[in-house]
C-alpha positions as CSV (number, residue, x, y, z in Angstrom):
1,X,143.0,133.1,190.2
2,X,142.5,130.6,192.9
3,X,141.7,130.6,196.2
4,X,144.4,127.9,197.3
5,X,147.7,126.7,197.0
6,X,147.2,123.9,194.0
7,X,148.7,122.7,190.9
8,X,148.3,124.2,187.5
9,X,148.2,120.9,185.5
10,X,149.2,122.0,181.6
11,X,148.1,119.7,178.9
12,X,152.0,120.1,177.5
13,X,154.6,117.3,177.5
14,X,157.4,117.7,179.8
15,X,160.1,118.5,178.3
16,X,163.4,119.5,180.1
17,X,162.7,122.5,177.8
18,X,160.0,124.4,179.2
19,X,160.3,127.4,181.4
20,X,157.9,128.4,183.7
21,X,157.5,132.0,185.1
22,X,154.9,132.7,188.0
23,X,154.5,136.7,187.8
24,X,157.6,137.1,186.5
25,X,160.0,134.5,188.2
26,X,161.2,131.1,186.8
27,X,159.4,128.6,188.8
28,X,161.2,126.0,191.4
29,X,159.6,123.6,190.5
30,X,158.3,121.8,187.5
31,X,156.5,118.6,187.6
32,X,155.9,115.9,185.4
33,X,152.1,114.9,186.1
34,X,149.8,112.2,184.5
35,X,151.9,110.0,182.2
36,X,153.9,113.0,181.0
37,X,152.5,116.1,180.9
38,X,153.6,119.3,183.4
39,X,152.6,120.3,186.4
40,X,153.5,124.1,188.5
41,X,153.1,124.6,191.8
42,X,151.0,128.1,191.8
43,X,150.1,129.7,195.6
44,X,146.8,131.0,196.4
45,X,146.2,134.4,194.9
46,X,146.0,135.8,191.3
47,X,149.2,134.9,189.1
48,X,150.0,135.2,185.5
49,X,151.8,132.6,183.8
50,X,154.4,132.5,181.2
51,X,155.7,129.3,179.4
52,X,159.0,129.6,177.5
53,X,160.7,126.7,175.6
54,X,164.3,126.9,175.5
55,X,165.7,124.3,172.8
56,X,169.9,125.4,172.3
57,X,169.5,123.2,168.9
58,X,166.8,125.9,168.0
59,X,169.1,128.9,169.2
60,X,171.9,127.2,167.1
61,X,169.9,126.7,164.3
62,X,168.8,130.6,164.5
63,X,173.2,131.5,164.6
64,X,173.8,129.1,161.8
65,X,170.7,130.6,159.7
66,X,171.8,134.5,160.4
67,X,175.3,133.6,159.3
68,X,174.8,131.8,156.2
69,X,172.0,134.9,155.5
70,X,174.7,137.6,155.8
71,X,177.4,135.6,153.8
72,X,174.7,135.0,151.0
73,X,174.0,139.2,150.6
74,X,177.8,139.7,150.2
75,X,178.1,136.9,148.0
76,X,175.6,138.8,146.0
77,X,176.9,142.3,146.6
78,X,180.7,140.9,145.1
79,X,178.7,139.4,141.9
80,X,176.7,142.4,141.7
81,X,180.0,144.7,142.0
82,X,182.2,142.2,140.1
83,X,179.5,142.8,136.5
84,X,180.1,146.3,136.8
C-alpha cells in the first residue's frame, strides 16, 4: 500500500532472471538500484507483488532430470521382467 507513485526497492540482485508481476502483469520495467540490487516501479494504490526467477539452465536441468527418471524405472521394470 502506498499513497504515491514510488519504487519498491527489493534487497535481491538483479539478475536478468527475475520476473516481476504487479497484480498480476509482468512489470515494464525492472531496475537495477544501489550497486546491484532491483528496483519496480509500483503506482499509488494497494498492489500485490510476485517475483518469479526464470533460469532456462534450471528448466533444462528439470527435462534432463524427468528423462533420465523415466528411463531408469523401465530399466528396472526390463530387469525385473527379464528374472522372471
Amino acid at each position: 500500500d502506498t499513497d504515491n507513485d514510488g519504487v519498491l526497492f527489493l534487497s535481491i540482485p538483479a539478475y536478468d532472471n527475475w520476473d516481476v508481476y504487479v497484480d498480476g502483469s509482468k512489470a515494464e520495467r525492472i531496475d537495477e538500484l544501489d550497486i546491484g540490487f532491483t528496483g519496480v516501479y509500483v503506482p499509488a494504490g494497494s498492489h500485490e507483488i510476485e517475483l518469479r526467477y526464470n533460469n532456462r539452465f534450471v528448466n533444462y536441468g528439470s527435462i534432463v532430470s524427468m528423462i533420465g527418471l523415466i528411463l531408469l524405472v523401465r530399466a528396472l521394470a526390463l530387469r525385473k521382467n527379464h528374472k522372471q
